[in-house]
C-alpha positions in Angstrom: 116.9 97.6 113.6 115.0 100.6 112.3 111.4 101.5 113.2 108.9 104.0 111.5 108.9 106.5 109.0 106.7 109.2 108.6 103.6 109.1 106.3 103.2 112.7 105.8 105.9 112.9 104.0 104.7 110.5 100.8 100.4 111.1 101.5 100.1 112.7 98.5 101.5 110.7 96.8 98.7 107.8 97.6 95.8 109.7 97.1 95.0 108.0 94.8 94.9 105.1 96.2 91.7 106.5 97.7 90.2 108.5 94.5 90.6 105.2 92.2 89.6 102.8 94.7 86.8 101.0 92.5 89.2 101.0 89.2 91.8 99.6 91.5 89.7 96.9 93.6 88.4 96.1 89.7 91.7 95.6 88.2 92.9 93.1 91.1 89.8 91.2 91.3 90.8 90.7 87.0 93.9 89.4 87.9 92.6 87.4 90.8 90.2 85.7 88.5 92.9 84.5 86.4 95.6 83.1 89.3 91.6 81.5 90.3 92.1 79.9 87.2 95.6 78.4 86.7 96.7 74.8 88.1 96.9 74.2 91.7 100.2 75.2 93.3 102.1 71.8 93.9 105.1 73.3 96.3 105.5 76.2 98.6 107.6 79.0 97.0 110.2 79.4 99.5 110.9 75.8 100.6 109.7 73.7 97.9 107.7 71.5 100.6 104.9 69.7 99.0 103.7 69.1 102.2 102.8 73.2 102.0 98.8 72.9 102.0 98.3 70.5 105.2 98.8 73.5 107.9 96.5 76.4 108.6 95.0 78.7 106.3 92.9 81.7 105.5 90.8 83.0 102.8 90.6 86.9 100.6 88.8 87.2 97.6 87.8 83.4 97.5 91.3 82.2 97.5 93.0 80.2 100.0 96.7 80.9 101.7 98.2 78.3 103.2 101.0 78.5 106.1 103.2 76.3 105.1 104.1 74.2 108.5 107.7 73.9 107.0 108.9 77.0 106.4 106.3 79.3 107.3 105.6 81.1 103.9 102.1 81.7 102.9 101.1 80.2 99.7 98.3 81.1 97.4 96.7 78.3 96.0 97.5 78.5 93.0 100.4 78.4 90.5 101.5 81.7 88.5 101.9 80.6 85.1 103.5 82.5 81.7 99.7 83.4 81.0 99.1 85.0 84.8 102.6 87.0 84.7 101.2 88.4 81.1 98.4 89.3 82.8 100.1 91.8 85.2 102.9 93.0 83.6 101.4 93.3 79.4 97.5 93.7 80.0 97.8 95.4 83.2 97.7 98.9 83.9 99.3 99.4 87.7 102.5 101.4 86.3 99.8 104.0 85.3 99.4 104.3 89.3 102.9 105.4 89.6 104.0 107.5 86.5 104.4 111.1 86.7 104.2 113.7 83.9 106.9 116.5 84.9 110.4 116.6 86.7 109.6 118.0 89.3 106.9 115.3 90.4 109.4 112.7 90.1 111.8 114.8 91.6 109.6 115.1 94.6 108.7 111.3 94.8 112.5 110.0 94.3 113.0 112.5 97.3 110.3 111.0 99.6 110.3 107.8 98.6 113.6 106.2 97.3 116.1 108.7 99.3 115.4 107.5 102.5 115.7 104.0 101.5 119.1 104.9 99.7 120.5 107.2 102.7 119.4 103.4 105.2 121.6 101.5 103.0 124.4 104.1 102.7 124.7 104.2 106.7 124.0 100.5 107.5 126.9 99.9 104.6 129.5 102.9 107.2 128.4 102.5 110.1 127.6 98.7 110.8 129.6 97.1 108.1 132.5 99.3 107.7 132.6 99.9 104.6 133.4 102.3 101.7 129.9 102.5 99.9 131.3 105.2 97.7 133.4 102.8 95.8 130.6 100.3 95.0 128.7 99.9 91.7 125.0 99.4 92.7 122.1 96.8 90.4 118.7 97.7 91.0 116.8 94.9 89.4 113.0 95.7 88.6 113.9 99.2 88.6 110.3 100.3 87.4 110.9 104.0 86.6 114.2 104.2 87.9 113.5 105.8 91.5 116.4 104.5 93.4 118.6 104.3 90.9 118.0 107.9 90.6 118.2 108.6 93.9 121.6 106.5 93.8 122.8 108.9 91.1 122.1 111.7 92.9 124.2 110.8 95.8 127.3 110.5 93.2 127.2 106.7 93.3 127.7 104.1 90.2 124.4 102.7 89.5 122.3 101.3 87.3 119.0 99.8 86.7 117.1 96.5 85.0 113.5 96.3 84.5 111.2 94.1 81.8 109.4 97.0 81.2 110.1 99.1 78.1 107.7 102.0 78.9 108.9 102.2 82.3 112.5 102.2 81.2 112.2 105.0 78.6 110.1 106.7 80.9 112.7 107.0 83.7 115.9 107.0 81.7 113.5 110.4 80.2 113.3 111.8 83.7 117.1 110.5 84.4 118.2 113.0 81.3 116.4 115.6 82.6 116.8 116.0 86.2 120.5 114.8 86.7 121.9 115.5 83.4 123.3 112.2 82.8 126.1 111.2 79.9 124.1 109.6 77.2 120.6 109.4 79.0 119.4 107.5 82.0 121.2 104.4 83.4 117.8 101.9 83.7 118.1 99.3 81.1 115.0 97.1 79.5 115.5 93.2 79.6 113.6 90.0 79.0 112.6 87.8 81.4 114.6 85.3 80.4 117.9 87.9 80.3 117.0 88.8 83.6 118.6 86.0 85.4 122.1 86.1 83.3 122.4 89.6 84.2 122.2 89.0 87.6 124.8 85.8 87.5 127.4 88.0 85.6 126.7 91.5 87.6 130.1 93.0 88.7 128.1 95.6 91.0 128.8 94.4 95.0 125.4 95.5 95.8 121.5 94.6 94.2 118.8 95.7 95.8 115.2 94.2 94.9 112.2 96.7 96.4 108.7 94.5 95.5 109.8 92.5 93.4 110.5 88.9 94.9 106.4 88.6 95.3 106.1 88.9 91.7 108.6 86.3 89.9 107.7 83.3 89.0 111.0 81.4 90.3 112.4 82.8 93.4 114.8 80.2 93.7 116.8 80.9 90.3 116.7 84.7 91.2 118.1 83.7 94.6 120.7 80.7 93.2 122.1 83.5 90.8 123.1 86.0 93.4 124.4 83.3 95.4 126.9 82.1 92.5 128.4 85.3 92.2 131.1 86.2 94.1 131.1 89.9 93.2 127.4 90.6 94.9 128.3 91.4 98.7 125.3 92.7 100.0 121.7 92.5 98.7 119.1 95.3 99.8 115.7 94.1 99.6 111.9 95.3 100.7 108.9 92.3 100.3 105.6 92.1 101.7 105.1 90.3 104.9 102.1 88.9 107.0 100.5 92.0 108.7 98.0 94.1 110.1 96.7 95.2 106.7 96.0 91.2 106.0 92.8 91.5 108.8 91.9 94.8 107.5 91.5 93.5 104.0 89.9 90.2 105.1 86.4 92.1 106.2 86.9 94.9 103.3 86.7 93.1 99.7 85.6 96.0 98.2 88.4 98.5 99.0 92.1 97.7 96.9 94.6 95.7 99.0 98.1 96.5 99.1 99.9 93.4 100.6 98.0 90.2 99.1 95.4 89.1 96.3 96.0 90.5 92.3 99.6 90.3 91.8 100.1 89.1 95.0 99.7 85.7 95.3 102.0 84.8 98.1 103.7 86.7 101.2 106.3 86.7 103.4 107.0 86.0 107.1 109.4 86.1 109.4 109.8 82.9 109.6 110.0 82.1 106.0 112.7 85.2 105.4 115.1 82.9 108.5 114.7 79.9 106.3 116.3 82.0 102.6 118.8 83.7 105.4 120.2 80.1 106.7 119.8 78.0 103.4 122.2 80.5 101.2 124.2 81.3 104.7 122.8 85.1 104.3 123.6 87.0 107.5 121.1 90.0 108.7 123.0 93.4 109.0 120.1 95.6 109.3 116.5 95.3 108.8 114.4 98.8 108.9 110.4 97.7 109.6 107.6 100.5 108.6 104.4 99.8 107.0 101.3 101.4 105.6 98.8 99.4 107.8 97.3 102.2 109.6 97.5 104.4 106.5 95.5 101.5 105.1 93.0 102.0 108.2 92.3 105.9 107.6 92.3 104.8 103.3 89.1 102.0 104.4 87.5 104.7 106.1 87.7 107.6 104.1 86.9 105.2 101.1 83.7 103.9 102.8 82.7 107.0 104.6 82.6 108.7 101.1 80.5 106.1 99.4 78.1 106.6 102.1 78.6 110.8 101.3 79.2 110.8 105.7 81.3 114.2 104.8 81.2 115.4 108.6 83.2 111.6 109.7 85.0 111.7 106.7 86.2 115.4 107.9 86.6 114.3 111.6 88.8 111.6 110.1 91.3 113.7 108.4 91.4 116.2 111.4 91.5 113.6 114.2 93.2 110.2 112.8 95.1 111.8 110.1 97.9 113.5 112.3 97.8 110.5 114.7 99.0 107.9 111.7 103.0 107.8 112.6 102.2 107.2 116.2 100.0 104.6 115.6 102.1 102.9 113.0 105.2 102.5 115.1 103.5 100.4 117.5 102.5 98.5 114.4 106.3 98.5 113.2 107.7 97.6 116.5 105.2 94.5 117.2 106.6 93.2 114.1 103.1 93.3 112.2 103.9 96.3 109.6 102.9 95.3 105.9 106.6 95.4 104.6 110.3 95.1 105.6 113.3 96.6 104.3 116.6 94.4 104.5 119.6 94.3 104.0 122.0 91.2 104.3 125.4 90.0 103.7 126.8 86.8 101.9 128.9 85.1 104.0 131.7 82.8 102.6 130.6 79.9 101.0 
C-alpha cells in the first residue's frame, strides 16, 4: 500500500479549478438537473440489490445517496439514461477543462500527472508480482487525450488507447505525433459506445487500466463481465472515486464545483463496495496506492470564497500559510482511508 503524493507538483495545473469555479458549479448543477429528472434508480450499481434505498443516506445538490446496506456502494437516486450520458459526454464541455494548446503543456501534464501513475504500475507489476512488464501490451480504455498511454509510450511499452470521444482522440493522437514521433500518428483510437465492450472482450493486451471511468458508464457489470471472460487481461489498473473527506466539504459548499459526487457523478465508491467486485469475479488486490485532493479541495473553498468576498489579505495568508502545509495534511487524510480517490491494481485469479 502506497500513501501520498505531492500536490505541488500538478497545482497548476488545477487553477482553474479555482478561476472558473461559477462556470464549473453551473455546468454540474445542468447536468444535475437532468439525472433530477430521469426514472428512479431501481438497483444499486454494484450489487444489483433492490433492496439499495432502505439504508442510510445523505443529500448534495437536492439529490439523495443511498448506502446500500448490501454492498455498501452509494447510489444516486436516480437512473443514468441514453439522454443523461448525451448530456455529459455531446453537450457538455468538461474536456475543455483539460485540453492543452502546445507540446510542451501536455508534455508537462503527462509528466506530473500520468507518469507517476505508470512508474506505480510498472514496479507493483517487478517488484510484487514478478513480472516482465516490458513484454506486455497495455489497453487504456477512456483514454481521454491519451495521457497514460503517452506516458506508456514514452517508457518503450506497447500501448494503446480507446476513448468515445473523437475530439479527444485526434487531439491526443495530434500531441502523440508530435512529442514521441510515433509510426503513423498517435495510438488512442475513437469507438462507440456500443464497440466499447467488444473491444474489451477480444483485447489481447494482459493489462487495462480504467482512470475515472467506472463512475461514468452506464453498465458496470458488462464492462466488468467482459474483462472477466477474457483470459488474455491479467491485471487491471484502475482509479474511481470513493466516499471521502471532500463529500463533507461539499455538503455545506453548493456553490463551489465538486470533484467526487453530483454532475456526472452520480454514484461513488467505498471500500466496502470495491471488496464486494474483488470477491464476486475472484479479483485479488496486489497494490492499492491511496492520495486524494481533499485538502487541496479545502484551500480551493477558501480561496474561492475569500475572493468573492475580495478578503485579499486571508486569501494571501492562505497561499503563504496553508498552501505549503497541503501534502502533510493530506497524508493523514490518505492514511485514515478518507482521500477522494484510489488507485488499484488487481489480479485475475483462475477461474
Amino acid at each position: 500500500m502506497k500513501y501520498g503524493k505531492t500536490y505541488s507538483d500538478i497545482a497548476r495545473f488545477k487553477k482553474s479549478f479555482i478561476s472558473d469555479n461559477k462556470k464549473l458549479v453551473e455546468e454540474n448543477n445542468r447536468i444535475s438537473d437532468i439525472y433530477r429528472k430521469q426514472p428512479h434508480r431501481e438497483e444499486c450499481k454494484v450489487c444489483s440489490s433492490g433492496n439499495y434505498s432502505s439504508g442510510e443516506y445523505f443529500c448534495l445538490n437536492k439529490i439523495k445517496y443511498y448506502v446500500c446496506p448490501d454492498c455498501g456502494h452509494i447510489n444516486g437516486e436516480f437512473l443514468e439514461t441514453e439522454d443523461f450520458t448525451n448530456s455529459v459526454y455531446v453537450d457538455g464541455d468538461f474536456g475543455n477543462f483539460y485540453k492543452e494548446d502546445q507540446v510542451e503543456l501536455y508534455k508537462e501534464r503527462m509528466h506530473a500527472i500520468y507518469t507517476p501513475k505508470a512508474k506505480f504500475m510498472t514496479s507493483t507489476l517487478e517488484n510484487i508480482c514478478g513480472e516482465d512488464w516490458r513484454g506486455f501490451a497495455y489497453l487504456d480504455v477512456g483514454a481521454g487525450s491519451g495521457y497514460y498511454v503517452a506516458a506508456l509510450l514514452e517508457l518503450g511499452l506497447e500501448a494503446r488507447g480507446i476513448e468515445i470521444s473523437p475530439q479527444q482522440v485526434s487531439f491526443g493522437n495530434a500531441m502523440h505525433k508530435k512529442l514521441l514521433s510515433t509510426a503513423g500518428g498517435g495510438k488512442c483510437f475513437c469507438l462507440g459506445e456500443d464497440e466499447v465492450v467488444a473491444r474489451i472482450r477480444k483485447a489481447k493486451e494482459a493489462v487495462i487500466s480504467f482512470f475515472g471511468v467506472w463512475e461514468h458508464v452506464i453498465n458496470l457489470h458488462v464492462i466488468l463481465d467482459a474483462i472477466n471472460e477474457n483470459d488474455n487481461v491479467r491485471y487491471v489498473f484502475f482509479s474511481v472515486p470513493v466516499f471521502c473527506f471532500s463529500i463533507f466539504l461539499a455538503a455545506v459548499n453548493e456553490d463551489v464545483f465538486c470533484r467526487s459526487l453530483g454532475g456526472s457523478h452520480t454514484h461513488i465508491f467505498t471500500e466496502k463496495s470495491l471488496k464486494y467486485i474483488y470477491d464476486k469475479y475472484k479479483w485479488e488486490i496486489v497494490d492499492q496506492w491511496n492520495f486524494g485532493a481533499d485538502i487541496p479541495d479545502l484551500y480551493r473553498i477558501l480561496k474561492v470564497k475569500l475572493e468573492q468576498q475580495n478578503n485579499n489579505f486571508l486569501s494571501r495568508i492562505i497561499d503563504e500559510k496553508i498552501f505549503p502545509l497541503i501534502d502533510k495534511m493530506q497524508l493523514c487524510i490518505d492514511e485514515a482511508g478518507m482521500c477522494s480517490e484510489v488507485h488499484v491494481i488487481i489480479k485475475k485469479l483462475n477461474k
